[in-house]
VEXRO-371023 format. One record per residue (C-alpha): residue in three letters; x, y, z. Coordinates in pm, 1 decimal, always signed. Example, Ala and Ser with C-alpha at 12.3 -4.5 7.8 and 13.67 -1.06 7.14 Angstrom:
2
+------+----------+----------+----------+
| code |       px |       py |       pz |
+------+----------+----------+----------+
|  ala |  +1230.0 |   -450.0 |   +780.0 |
|  ser |  +1367.0 |   -106.0 |   +714.0 |
+------+----------+----------+----------+
***
This chain:
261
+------+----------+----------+----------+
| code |       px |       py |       pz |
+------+----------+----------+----------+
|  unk |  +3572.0 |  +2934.5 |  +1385.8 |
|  unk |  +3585.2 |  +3227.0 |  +1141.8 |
|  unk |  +3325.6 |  +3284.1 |   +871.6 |
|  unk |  +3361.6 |  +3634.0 |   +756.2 |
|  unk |  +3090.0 |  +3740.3 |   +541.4 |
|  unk |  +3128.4 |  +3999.1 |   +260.6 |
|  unk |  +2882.6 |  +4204.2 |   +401.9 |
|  unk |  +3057.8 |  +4161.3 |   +795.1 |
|  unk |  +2942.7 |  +4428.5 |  +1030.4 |
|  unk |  +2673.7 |  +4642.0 |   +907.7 |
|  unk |  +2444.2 |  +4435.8 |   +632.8 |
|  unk |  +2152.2 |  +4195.2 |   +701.4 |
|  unk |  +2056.8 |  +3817.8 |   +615.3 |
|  unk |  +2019.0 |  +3899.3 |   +273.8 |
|  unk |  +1801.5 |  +3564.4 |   +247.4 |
|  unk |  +1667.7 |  +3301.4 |   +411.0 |
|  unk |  +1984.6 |  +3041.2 |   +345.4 |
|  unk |  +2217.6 |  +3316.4 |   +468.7 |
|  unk |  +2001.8 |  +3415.9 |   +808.7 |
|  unk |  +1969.7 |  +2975.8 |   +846.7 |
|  unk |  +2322.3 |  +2910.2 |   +829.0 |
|  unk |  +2470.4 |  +3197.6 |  +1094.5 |
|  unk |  +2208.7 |  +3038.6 |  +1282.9 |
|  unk |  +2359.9 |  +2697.4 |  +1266.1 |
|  unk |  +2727.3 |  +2862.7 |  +1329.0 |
|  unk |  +2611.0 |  +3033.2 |  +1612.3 |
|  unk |  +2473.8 |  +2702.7 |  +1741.6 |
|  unk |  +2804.8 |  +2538.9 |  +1679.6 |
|  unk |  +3026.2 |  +2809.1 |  +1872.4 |
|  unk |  +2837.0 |  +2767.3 |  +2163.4 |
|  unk |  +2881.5 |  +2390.6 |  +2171.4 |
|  unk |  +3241.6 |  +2452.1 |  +2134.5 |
|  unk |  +3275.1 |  +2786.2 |  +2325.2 |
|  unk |  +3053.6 |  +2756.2 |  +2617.3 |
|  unk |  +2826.0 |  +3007.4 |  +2725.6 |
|  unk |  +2889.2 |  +3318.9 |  +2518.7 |
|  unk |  +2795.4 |  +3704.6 |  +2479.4 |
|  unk |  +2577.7 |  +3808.6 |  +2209.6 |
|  unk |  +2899.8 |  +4070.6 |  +2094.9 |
|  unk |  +3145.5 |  +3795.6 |  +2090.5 |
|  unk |  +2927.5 |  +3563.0 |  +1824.6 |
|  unk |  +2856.9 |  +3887.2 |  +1602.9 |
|  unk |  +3218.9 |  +3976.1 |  +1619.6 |
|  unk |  +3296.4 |  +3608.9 |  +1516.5 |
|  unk |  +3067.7 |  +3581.8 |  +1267.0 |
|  unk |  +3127.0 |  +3893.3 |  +1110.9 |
|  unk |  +2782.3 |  +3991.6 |  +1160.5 |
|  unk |  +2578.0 |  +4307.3 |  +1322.1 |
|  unk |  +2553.2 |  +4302.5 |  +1684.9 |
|  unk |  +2156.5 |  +4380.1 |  +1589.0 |
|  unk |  +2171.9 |  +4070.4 |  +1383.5 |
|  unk |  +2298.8 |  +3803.0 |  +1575.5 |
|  unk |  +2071.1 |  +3935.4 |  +1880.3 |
|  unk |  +1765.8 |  +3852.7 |  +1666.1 |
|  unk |  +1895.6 |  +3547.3 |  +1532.8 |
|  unk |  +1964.8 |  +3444.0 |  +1942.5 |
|  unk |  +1588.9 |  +3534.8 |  +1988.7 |
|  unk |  +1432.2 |  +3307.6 |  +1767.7 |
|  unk |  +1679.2 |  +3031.4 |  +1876.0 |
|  unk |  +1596.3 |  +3075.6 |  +2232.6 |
|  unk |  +1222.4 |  +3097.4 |  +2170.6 |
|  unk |  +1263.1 |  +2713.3 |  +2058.3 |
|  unk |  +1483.7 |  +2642.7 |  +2341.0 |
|  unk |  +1781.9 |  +2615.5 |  +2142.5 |
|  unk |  +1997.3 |  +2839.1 |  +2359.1 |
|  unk |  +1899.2 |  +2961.3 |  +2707.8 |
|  unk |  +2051.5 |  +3261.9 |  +2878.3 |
|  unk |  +2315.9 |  +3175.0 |  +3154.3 |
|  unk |  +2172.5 |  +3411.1 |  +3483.3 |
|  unk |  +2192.5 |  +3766.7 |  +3446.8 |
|  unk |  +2522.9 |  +3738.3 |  +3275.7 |
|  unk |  +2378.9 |  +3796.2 |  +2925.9 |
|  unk |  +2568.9 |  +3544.7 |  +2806.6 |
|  unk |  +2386.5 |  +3231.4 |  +2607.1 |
|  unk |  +2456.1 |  +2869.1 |  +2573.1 |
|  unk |  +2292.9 |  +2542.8 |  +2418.1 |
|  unk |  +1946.5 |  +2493.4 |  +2568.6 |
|  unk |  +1726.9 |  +2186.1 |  +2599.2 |
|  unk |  +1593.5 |  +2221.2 |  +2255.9 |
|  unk |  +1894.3 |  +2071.3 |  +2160.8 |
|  unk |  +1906.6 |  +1774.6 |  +2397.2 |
|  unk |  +1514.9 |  +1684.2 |  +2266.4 |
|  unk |  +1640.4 |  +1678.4 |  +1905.2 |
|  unk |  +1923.6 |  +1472.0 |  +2019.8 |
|  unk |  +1726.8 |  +1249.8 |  +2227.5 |
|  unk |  +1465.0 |  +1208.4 |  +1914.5 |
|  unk |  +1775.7 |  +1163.2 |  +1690.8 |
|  unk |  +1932.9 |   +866.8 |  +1952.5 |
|  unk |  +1588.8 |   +669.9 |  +1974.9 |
|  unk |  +1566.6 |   +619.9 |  +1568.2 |
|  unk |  +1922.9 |   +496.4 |  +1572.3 |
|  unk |  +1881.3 |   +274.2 |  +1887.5 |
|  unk |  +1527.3 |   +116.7 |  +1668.5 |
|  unk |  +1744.1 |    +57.4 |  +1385.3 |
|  unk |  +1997.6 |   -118.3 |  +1608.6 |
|  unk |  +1807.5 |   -303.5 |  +1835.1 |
|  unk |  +1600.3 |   -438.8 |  +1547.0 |
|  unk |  +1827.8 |   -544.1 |  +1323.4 |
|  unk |  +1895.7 |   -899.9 |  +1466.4 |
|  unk |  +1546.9 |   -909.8 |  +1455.8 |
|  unk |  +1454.9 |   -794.8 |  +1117.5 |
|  unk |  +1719.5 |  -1071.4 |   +993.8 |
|  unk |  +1533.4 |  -1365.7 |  +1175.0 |
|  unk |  +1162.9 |  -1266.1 |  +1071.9 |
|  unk |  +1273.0 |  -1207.5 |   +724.6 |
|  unk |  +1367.6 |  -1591.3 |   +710.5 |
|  unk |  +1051.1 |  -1666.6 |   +902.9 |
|  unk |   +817.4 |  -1457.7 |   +730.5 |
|  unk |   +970.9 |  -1509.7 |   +362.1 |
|  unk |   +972.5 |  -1106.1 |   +293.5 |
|  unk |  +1145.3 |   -784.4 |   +320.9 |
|  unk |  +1146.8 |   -671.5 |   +667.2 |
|  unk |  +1156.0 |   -317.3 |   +776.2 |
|  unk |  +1158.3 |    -32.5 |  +1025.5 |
|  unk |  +1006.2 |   +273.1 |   +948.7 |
|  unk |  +1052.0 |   +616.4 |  +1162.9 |
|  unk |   +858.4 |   +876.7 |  +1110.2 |
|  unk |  +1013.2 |  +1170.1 |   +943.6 |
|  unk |   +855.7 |  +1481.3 |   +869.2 |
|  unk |   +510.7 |  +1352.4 |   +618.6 |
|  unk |   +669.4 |  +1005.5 |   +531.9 |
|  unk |   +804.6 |   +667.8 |   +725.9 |
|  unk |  +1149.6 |   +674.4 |   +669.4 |
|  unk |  +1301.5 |   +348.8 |   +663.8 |
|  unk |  +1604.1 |   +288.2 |   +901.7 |
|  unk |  +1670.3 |    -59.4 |   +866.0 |
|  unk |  +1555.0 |   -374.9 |   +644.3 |
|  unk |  +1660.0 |   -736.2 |   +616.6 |
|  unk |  +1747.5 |   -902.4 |   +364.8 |
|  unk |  +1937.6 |   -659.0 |   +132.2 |
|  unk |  +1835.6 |   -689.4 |   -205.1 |
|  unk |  +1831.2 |   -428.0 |   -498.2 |
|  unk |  +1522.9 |   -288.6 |   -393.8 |
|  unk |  +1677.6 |    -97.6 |   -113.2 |
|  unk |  +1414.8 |   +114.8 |    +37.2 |
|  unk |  +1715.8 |   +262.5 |   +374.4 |
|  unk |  +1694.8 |   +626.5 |   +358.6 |
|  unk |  +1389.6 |   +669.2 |   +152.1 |
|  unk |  +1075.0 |   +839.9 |   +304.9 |
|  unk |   +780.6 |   +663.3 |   +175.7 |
|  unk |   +409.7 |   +839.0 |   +192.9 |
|  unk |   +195.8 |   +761.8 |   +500.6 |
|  unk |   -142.4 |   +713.1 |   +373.5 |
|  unk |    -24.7 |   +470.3 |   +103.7 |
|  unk |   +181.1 |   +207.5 |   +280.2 |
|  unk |   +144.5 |    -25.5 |   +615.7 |
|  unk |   +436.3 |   +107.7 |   +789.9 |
|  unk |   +319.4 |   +448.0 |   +706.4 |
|  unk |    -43.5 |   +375.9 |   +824.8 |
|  unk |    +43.7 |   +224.7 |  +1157.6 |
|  unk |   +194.6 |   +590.7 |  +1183.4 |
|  unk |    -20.9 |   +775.2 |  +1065.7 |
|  unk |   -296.6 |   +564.0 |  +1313.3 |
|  unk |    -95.7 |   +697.3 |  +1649.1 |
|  unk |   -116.7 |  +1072.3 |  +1542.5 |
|  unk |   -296.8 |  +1299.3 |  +1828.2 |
|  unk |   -656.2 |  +1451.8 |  +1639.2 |
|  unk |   -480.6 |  +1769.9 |  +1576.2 |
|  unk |   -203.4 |  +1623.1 |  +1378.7 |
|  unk |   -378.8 |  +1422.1 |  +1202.1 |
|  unk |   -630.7 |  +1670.2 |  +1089.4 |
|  unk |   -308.2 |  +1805.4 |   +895.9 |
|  unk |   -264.5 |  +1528.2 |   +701.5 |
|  unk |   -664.2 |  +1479.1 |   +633.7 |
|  unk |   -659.4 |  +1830.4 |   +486.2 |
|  unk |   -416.8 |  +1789.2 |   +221.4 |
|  unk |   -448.2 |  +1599.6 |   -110.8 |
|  unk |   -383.3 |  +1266.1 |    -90.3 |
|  unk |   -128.3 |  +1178.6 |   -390.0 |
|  unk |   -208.7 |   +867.5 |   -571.6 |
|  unk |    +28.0 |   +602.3 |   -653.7 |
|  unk |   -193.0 |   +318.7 |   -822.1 |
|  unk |   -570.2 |   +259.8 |   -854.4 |
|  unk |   -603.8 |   +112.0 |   -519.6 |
|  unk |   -414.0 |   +427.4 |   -340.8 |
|  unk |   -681.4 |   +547.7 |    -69.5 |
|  unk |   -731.2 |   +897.7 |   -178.1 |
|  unk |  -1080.1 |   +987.2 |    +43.9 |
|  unk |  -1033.9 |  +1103.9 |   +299.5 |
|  unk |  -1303.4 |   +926.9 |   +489.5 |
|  unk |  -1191.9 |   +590.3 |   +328.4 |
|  unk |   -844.9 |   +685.4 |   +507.1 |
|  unk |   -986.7 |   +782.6 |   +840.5 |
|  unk |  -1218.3 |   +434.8 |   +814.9 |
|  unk |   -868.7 |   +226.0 |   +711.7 |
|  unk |   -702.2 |   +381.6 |  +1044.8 |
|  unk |   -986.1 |   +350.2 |  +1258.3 |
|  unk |   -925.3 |    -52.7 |  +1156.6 |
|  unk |   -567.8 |     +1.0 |  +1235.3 |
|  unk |   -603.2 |   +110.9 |  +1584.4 |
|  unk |   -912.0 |   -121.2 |  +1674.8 |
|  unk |   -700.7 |   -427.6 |  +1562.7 |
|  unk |   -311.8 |   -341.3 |  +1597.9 |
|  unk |   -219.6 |   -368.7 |  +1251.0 |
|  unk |   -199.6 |   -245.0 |   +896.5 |
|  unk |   -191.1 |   -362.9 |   +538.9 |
|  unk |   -157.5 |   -215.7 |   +241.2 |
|  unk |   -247.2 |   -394.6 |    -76.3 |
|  unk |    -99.0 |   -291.4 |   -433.6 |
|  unk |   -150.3 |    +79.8 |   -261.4 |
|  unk |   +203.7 |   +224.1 |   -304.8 |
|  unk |   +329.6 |    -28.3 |   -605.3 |
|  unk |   +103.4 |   -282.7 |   -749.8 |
|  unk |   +274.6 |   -550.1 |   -688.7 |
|  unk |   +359.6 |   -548.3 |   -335.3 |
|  unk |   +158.1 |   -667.9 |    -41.7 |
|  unk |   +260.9 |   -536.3 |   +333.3 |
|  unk |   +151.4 |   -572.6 |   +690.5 |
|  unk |   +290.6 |   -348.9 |   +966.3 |
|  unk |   +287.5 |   -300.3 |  +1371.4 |
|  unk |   +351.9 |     -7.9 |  +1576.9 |
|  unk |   +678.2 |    -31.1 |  +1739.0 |
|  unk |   +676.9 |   +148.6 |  +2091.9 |
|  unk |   +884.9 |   +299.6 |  +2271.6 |
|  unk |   +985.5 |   +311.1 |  +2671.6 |
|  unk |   +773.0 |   +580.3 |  +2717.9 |
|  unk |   +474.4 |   +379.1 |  +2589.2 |
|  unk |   +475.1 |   +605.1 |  +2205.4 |
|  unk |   +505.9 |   +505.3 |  +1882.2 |
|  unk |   +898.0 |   +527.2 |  +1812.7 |
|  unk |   +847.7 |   +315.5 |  +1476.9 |
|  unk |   +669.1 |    +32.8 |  +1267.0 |
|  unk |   +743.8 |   -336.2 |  +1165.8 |
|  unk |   +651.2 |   -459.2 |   +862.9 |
|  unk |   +718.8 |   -710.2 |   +635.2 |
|  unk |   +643.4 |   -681.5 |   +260.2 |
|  unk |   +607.3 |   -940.0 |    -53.3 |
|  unk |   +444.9 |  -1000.5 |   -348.7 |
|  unk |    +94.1 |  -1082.0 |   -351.1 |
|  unk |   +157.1 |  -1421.3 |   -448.8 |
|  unk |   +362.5 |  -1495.7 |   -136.8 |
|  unk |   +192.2 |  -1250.2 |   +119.1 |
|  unk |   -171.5 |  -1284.1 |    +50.8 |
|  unk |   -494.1 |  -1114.1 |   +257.9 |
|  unk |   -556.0 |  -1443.7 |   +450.8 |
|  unk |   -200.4 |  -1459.7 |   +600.4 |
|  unk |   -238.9 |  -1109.5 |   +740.9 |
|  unk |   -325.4 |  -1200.1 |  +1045.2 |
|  unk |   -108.6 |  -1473.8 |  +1142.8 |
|  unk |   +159.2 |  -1248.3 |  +1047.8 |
|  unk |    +68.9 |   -963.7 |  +1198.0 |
|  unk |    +82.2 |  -1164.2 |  +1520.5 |
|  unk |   +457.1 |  -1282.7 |  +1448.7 |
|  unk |   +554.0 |   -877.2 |  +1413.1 |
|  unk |   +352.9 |   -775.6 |  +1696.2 |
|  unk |   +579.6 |  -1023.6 |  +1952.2 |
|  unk |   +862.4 |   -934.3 |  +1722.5 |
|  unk |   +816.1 |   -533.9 |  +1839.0 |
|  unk |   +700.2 |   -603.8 |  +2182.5 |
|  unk |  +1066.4 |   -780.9 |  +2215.0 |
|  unk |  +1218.9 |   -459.5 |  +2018.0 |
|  unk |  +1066.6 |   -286.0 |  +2320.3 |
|  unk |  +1188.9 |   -487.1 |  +2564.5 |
|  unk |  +1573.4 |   -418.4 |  +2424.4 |
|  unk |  +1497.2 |    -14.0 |  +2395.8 |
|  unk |  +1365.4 |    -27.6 |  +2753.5 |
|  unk |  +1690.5 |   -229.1 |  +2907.6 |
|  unk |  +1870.8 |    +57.8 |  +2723.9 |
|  unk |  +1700.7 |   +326.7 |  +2863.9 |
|  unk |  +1741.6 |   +181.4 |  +3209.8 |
|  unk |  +1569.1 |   +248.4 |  +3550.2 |
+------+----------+----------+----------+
***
């Protein structure tokens, strides 16, 4: 893999971009070299000895490479199984789920979803049935919708202190933008099992959502189903939230038979 650089052999990263993607190559020799010396990825990459050393590093200080012995040679480190790993689970939800989301949507008369958490939103990685409001692929905030609150509920105190510090944006007038009204809300969400979210992310829309777990007993995910207020109202909630919360202790069941002994 050759990617000579204009400024090959004695110039830095001359920004961020640059100093990200010889990263990334040097992550991607490795996985089709094998363990590898420092010299041989500079000479590769067309880059200082001095830089690609650094760049190695910072890698291996997040366990993306680990040195082989004494040898100083490098090669891909755990950091990149985890990422992986984290990676496989989201696609095995979606997967597993699917069949599922298909059935409740029938049942439950609504759009039914799975949600992952990505970065500060719920991404949603599956939904049933498909209609022209496609919400696949589109990170949706966590303090404004159900799948985003049952979430957002799970976080350890630390990480959710993050969130409580920054502005909450609003979407409609009944967006929860106090931060005690949100820490209230998702002290609900954890006493009972379930959240709703009520004309909070578009006015129109009722939702009710469950954590989905995962074989190690965290939140991998959240069900919900969502529908106009007409169809989904406040006094259905909690029949409903009952149907999703069998509906992801079976998605469990599958991602535990696939995880195995």
């Amino acid at each position: 893999m050759h990617n000579k650089s204009k400024d090959a052999g004695t110039s830095e990263p001359r920004t961020a971009t640059q100093a990200v993607e010889r990263a990334l190559s040097m992550l991607v020799l490795l996985g089709q070299r094998g363990p590898s010396g420092v010299t041989d990825l500079a000479h590769e990459l067309g880059v200082h000895k001095s830089t690609a050393s650094r760049l190695m590093t910072t890698m291996e200080k997040f366990r993306f490479v680990e040195q082989v012995g004494s040898r100083g040679k490098f090669q891909l480190g755990f950091g990149i199984v985890r990422l992986a790993g984290a990676t496989a689970a989201q696609l095995d939800i979606a997967r597993e789920g699917k069949s599922i989301c298909t059935r409740l949507a029938s049942e439950l008369r609504g759009t039914v979803s799975i949600s992952v958490l990505d970065g500060g939103g719920a991404t949603t990685v599956a939904q049933e049935p498909s209609t022209e409001r496609n919400w696949i692929g589109l990170r949706l905030p966590l303090h404004a919708t159900a799948s985003g609150k049952a979430l957002l509920a799970h976080f350890g105190s630390e990480k959710l202190e993050e969130v409580l510090r920054q502005p909450l944006p609003r979407f409609t007038e009944r967006t929860i933008v106090s931060r005690g009204a949100l820490t209230a809300d998702l002290n609900r969400v954890r006493d009972r099992g379930w959240a709703t979210a009520c004309g909070e992310f578009d006015t129109e829309l009722h939702s009710v959502a469950v954590p989905v777990r995962g074989p190690g007993g965290r939140v991998a995910g959240a069900l919900s189903v969502t529908a106009d207020g007409e169809h989904l109202r406040a006094a259905d909630f909690p029949t409903v939230a009952g149907v999703l919360g069998e509906a992801a202790d079976e998605i469990l069941e599958r991602l535990q038979q696939l995880a195995g002994p």
